[in-house]
C-alpha positions in Angstrom: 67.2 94.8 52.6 65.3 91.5 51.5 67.0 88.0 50.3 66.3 86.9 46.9 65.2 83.5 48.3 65.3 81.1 50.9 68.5 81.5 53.1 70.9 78.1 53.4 71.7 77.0 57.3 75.9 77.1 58.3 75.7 73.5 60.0 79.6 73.3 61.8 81.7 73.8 58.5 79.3 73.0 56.1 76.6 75.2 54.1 73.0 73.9 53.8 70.6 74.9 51.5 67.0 75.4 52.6 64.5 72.1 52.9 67.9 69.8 52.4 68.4 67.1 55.2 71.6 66.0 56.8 73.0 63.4 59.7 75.4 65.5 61.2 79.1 64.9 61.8 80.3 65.7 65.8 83.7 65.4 66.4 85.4 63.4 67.2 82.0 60.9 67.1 81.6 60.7 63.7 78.2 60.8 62.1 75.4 60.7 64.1 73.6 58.1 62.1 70.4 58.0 64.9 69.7 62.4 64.3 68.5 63.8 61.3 69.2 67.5 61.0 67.1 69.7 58.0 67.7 73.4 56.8 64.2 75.8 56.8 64.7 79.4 55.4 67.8 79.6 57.5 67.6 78.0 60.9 69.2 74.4 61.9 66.4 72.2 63.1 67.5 68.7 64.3 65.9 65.9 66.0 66.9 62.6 67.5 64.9 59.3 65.9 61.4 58.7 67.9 61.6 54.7 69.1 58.9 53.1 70.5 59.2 51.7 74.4 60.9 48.8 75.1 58.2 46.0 76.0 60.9 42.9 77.2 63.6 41.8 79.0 66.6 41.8 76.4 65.8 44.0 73.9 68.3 43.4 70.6 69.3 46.6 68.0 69.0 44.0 65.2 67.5 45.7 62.0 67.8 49.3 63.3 70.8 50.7 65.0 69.1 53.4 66.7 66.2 51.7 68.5 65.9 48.5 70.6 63.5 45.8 69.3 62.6 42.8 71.1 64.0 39.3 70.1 
């Protein structure tokens, strides 16, 4: 038996449907703002932001939460 189309992903509670893209919600965390999760013909694929080294001594999370940039 084949699917008509491209299957959605079951992410926790939630349904998906296939190239959408979500931030997903851990309990009791909350949204994870920093990993972006994305449905592909059925299967969950999620990924935590890339940031680049830190390079100094007090690194700041100024204009993005999820990496460190230098001051």
């Amino acid at each position: 038996m084949q699917a008509d189309g491209p299957r959605a992903c079951r992410f926790g509670r939630r349904w998906y449907l296939n190239n959408e893209s979500w931030h997903p919600s851990v309990p009791p965390f909350g949204e994870m703002k920093c990993i972006l999760c994305w449905c592909v013909s059925g299967e969950t694929h999620c990924q935590r932001q890339e940031c680049p080294p830190d390079a100094c001594a007090s690194p700041t999370r100024r204009d993005n939460p999820c990496c460190t940039k230098c001051r």
